[in-house]
C-alpha positions in Angstrom: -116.5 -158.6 49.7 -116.1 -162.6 49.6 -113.6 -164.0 51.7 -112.6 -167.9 52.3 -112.3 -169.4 55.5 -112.5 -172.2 58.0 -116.1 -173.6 58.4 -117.5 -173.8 61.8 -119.9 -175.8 63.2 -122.5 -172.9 63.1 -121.9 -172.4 58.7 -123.3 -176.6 58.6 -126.9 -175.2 57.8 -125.7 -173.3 55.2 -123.1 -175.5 53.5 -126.1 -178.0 53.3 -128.6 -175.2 51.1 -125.3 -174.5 48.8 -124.9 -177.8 48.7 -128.5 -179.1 47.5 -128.7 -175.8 45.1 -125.8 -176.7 43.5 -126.3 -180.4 42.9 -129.9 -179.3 41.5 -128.3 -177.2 39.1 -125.2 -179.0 37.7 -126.5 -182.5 37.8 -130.0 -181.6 36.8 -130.2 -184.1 33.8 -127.4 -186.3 34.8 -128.9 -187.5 37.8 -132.3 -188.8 38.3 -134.7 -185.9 39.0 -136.3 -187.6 41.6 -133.3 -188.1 43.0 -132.4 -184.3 43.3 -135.8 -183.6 44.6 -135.1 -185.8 47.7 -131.8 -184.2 48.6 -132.1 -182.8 52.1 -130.3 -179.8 53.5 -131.2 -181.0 57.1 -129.5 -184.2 56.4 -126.6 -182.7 54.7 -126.0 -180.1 57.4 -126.2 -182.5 60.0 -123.5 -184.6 57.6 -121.2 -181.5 57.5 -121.4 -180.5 61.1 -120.3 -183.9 62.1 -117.2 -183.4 59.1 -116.5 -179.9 60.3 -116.8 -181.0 64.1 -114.1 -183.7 63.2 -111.7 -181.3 61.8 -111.5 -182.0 58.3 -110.8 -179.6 56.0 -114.1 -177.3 55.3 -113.9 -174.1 53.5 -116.6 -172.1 53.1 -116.7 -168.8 50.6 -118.8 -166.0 52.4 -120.0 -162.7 51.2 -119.9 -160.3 53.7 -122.0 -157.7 51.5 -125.8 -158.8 52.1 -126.2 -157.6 55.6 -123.0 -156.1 57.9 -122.1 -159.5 60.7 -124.5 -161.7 58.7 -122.8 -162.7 56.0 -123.9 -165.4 53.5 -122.1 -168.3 52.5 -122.3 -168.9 48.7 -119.7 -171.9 48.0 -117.8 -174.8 50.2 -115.0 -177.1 49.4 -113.9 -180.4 51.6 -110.7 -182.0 51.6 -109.2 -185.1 53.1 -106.0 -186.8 53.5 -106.3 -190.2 52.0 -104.2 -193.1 50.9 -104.9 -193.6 47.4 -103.1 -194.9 43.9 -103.8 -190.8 42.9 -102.6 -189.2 45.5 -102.4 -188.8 49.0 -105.2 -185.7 49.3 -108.6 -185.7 47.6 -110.6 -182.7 47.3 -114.1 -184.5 47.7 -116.7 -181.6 47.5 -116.4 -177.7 45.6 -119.6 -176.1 45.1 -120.3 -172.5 44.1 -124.0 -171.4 43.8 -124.7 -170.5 40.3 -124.9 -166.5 40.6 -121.3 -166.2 41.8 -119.7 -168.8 39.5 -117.3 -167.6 36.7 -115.8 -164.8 39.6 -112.8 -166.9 40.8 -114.8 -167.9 43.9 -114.3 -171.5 43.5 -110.3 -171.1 42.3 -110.3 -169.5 45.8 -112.0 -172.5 47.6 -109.9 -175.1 45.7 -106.5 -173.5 46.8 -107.9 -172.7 50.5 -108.4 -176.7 50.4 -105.3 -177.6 48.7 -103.5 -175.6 51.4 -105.7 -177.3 54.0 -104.5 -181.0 52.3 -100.3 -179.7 52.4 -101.2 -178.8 56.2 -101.7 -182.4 56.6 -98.6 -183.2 54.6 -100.1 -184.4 51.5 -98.0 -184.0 48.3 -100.6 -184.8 45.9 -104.2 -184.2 45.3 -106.9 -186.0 43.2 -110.4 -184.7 42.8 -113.4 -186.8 41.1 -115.8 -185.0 38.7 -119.0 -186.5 37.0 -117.6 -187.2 33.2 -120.8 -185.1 31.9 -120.5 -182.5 34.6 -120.4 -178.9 32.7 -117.8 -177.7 34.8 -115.5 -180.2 34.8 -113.3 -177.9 32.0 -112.5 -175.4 35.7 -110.1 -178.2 36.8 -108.5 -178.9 33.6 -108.0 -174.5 33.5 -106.5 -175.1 36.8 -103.7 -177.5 35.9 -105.5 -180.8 36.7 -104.4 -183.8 34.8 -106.8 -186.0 33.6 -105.8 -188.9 35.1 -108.7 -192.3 35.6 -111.7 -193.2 34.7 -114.2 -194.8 36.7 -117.6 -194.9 37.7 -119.7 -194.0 41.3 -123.4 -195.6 42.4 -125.6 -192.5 42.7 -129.4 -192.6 42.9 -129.3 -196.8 42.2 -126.8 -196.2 38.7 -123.3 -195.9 38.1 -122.3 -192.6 37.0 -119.2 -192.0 34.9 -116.4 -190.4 36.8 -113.4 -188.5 35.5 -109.9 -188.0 38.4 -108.1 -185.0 38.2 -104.6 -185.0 39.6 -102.1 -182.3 40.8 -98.5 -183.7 41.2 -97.0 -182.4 43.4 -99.8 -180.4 44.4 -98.1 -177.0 44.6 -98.9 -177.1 40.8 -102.0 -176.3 42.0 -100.7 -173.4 43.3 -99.3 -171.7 39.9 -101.3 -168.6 38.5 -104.3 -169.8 36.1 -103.2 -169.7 32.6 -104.2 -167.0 30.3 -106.7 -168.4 28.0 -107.1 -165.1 26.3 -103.6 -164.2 25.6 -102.5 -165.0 21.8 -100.5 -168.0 21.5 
């Protein structure tokens, strides 16, 4: 059974190895591959433990199936209110490892974060998406307008962007279209 939820201090660990797996996979040949050798989950964990201990918004998707009280956590999203020409909520990180993608997992994680950003009284979000990231069609499913264009320095190059914006954000909140249903 997969659930969504807060991230505590304790899941930073984990939300660093999803993290890492999933930048390996979906930027492998967009960014540098030394670059995505180097990634470090200590370093990340240690970077999420300080987010989570600061009480941003994590959420963390666990499966509760592999062993009964030890579940594993198999995707995160962050969130944070922030003053910006987009909007007043950014969704900064969603990541799904690759063996529960296409499962509504990280449609779960994005509204979980959304709901985290209206909390905080945001009436907009924006997320940022590599322009040659191969997922970047889930936020246009989800209602996301493209919006900007810009670029952000990873690994010593700048790396085409893409903004997605949900105004108001409880657009976010409609059902997923049907893609399959005859027009």
């Amino acid at each position: 059974m997969i659930r969504v939820r807060p991230a505590r201090a304790e899941d930073a660990p984990a939300i660093g190895a999803v993290h890492v797996a999933a930048w390996r996979s979906a930027y492998a040949g967009i960014l540098p591959n030394t670059y995505l050798a180097r990634l470090s989950v200590t370093r990340l964990a240690a970077m999420y433990e300080r987010t989570i201990r600061r009480r941003a918004v994590v959420r963390i998707a666990v499966d509760d199936a592999p062993e009964p009280g030890r579940p594993r956590v198999i995707g995160f999203a962050t969130a944070t209110r922030r003053t910006h020409a987009l909007g007043d909520g950014e969704i900064e990180t969603l990541y799904v490892l690759d063996d529960w993608r296409d499962r509504g997992v990280g449609r779960q994680l994005l509204i979980a974060a959304a709901q985290g950003l209206v909390d905080a009284g945001c009436r907009a979000a924006f997320v940022w998406v590599l322009r040659d990231n191969p997922s970047r069609w889930f936020y246009q499913r989800l209602g996301g307008r493209e919006t900007a264009v810009g670029t952000v320095a990873v690994a010593g190059g700048a790396i085409p962007q893409i903004a997605y914006v949900w105004n108001p954000i409880d657009s976010l909140f409609a059902p997923a279209p049907d893609h399959n249903a005859a027009e």
